[in-house]
N, C-alpha and C positions, 0 to 999 in steps of 0.2 A: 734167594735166601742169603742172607749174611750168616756164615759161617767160621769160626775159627778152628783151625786148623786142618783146615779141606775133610772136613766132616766125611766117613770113611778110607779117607788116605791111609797105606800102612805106614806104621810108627818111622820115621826117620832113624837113620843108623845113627850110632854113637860114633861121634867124629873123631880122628888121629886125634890120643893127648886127652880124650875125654872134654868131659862141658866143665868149665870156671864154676867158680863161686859153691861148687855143690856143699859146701862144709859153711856157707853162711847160714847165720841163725835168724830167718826174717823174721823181724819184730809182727806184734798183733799190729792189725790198725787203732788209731785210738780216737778220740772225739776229745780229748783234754790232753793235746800237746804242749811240750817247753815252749815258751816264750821263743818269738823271732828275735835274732840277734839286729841291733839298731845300733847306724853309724851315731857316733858322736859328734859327727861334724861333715859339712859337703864335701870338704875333701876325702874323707875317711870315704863317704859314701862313693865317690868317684872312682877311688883307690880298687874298692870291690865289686862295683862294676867293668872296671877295665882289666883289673891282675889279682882276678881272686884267686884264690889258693888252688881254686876245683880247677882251674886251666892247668893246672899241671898235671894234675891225674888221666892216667887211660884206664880205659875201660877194659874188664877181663871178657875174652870174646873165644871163643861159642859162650853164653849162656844157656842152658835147659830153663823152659818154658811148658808149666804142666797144668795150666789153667784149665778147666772143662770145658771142652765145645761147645757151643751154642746156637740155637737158630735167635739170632739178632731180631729178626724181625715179627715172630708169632709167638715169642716168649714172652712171660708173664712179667711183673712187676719184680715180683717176690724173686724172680728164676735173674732177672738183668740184675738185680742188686745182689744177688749171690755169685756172678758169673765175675762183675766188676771188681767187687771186694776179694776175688779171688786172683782177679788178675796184675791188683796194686801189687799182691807178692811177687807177682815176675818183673815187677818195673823194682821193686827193693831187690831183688836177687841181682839184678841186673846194675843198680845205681848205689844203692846202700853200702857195698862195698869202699866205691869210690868216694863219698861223702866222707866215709870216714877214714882214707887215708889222707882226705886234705885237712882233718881238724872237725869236722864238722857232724852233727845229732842227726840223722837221718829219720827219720818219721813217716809212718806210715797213713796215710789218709785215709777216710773211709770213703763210700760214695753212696750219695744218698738217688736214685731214681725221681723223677717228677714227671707227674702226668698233667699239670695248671699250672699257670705261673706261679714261680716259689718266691716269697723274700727271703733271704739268707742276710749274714751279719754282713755283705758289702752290696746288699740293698735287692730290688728286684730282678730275676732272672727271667727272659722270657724264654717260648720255648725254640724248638729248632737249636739246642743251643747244648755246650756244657762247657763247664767254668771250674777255676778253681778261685777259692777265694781263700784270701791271705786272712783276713780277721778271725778266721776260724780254720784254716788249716785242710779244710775239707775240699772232695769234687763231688759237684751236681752233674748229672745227665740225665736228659728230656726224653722221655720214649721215642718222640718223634723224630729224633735227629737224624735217624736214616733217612728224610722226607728230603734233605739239603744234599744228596750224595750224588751228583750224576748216575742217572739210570745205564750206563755204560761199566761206570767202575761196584755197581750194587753187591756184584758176586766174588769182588774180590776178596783175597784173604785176610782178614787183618783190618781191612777198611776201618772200621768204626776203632777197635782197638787203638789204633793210632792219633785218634783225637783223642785217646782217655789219657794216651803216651804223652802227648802235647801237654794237656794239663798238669801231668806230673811233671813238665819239664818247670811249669810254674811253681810248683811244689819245692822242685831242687832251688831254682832262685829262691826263693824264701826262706831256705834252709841255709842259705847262703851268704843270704842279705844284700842279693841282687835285687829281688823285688823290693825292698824298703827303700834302697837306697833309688832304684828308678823312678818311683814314685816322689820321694825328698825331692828330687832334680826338676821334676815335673813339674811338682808347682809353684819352682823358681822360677820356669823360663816363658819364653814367648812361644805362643801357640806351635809355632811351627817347630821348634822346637822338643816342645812336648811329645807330639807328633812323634818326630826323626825317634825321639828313646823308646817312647811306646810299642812301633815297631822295631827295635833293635833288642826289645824284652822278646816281644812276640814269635820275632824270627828266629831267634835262639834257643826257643819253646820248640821249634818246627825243626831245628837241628839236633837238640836233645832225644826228638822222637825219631828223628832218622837216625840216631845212632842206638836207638833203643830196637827200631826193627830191626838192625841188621845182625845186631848181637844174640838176638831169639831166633833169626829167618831160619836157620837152618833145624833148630830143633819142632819148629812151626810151619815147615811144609811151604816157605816164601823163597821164590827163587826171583833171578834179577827184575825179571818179569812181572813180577809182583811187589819185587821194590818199585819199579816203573808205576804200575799202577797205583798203589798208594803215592807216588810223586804228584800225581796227575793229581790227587783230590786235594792236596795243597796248594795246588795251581789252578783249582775251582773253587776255590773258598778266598783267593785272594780280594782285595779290598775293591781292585778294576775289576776284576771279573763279578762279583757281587753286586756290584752298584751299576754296571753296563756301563762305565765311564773311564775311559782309558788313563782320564788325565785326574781322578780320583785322587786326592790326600787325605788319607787312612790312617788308622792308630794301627792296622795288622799287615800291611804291606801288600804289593800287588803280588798278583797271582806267581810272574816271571821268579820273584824274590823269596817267597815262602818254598816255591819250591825246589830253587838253585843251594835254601838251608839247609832245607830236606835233604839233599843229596848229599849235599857237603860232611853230614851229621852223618847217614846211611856211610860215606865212603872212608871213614875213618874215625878210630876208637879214644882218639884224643880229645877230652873236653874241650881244649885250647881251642880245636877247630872253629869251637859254635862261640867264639868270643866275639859276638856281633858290636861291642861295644866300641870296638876300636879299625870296626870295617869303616869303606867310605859310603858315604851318604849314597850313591848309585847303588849300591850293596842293598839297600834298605828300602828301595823307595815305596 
């Protein structure tokens, strides 16, 4: 069963200093958000991709995490889409702070469950999959996505959570005007190119959630062991590892890279850390 928060565990103690953030007021989710902010120009967009404002913010850490547990795997439709939508509030308690000491509108997504493939406003989604897409502000996720998980890491805590973390981290670029301006770039340059940024969006996506697990672990029952294990399904989802081809060129990076983000993200509260944009191309591959 996939589980969160080790489904009868006793409650976690209140950490020295108490949990951060408890006096934030998390917004509703909404389906009609503000307008994404748009470069005016590729330098502007380059500008926000490499030194955006968010790299200077840290994150406030312990956050309290009070999402309902859930068995992932024999719950309903109705039951995953309430579970998710409750768990966007711990990724806002968690990041909404910080958005808004760089400047920036912080928004909450909803999420919508799919059991067939969906069209959404950034085209077809198939399943085994969740997404967030920029046209509409929202995340998808597939019933089936636990089907793609290493039968190894199925009972870990958090597992799935942490792909929904990932897609919020696309959320945060969008909010940011990381995701506009990487896309602007994209269909300037030469294939390979494209590539290199698509994975430097992506791996950043994967250090935003590793900084999002480690800022909840303690109030959610994840100890390093469990950051370990969620590391590992980063590094099973990577582009080599998915395709069985070592020497694979991917828009999401190999396995080694998604999950060296992971940690990076996991081992410290500074957004700065996850500024993939100005790592070296080995960093990314």
């Amino acid at each position: 069963m996939l589980l969160i928060q080790g489904g009868g565990q006793a409650k976690p103690s209140v950490p020295t200093g108490g949990y951060q953030n408890e006096d934030y007021q998390v917004p509703e989710a909404t389906k009609n958000p503000p307008e994404l902010p748009i470069p005016d120009t590729y330098e502007e967009a380059k500008q926000w991709m490499q030194s955006n404002a968010i790299y200077q913010v840290s994150l406030h850490q312990p956050v309290e995490c009070t999402a309902t547990p859930i068995d992932l795997e024999n719950a309903s439709t109705e039951a995953l889409e309430k579970h998710f939508n409750e768990f966007t509030g711990c990724l806002m308690k968690v990041f909404g702070p910080a958005l808004e000491e760089a400047g920036y509108t912080p928004v909450r997504p909803t999420v919508t469950i799919y059991s067939s493939e969906i069209t959404t406003k950034c085209g077809e989604v198939p399943m085994q999959n969740a997404v967030y897409c920029g046209a509409d502000q929202q995340v998808y996720y597939a019933v089936d996505l636990p089907d793609v998980i290493p039968s190894n890491l199925k009972n870990t805590n958090y597992i799935v959570e942490s792909v929904i973390a990932h897609e919020f981290g696309h959320a945060i670029q969008a909010r940011t005007g990381i995701l506009v301006s990487e896309l602007a770039w994209e269909q300037e340059s030469s294939e390979s190119t494209a590539l290199s940024l698509s994975r430097r969006l992506e791996t950043q996506a994967d250090c935003f959630a590793g900084e999002f697990i480690s800022t909840v672990a303690q109030s959610v029952s994840i100890d390093n062991q469990g950051i370990a294990d969620i590391s590992n399904l980063f590094y099973a989802i990577g582009d080599d590892q998915l395709s069985g081809d070592p020497n694979y060129e991917g828009n999401h990076g190999h396995g080694d890279s998604r999950q060296s983000w992971f940690w990076k993200g996991s081992s410290s509260p500074n957004m700065g850390t996850c500024n993939t944009f100005i790592a070296s191309d080995s960093e990314v591959k």
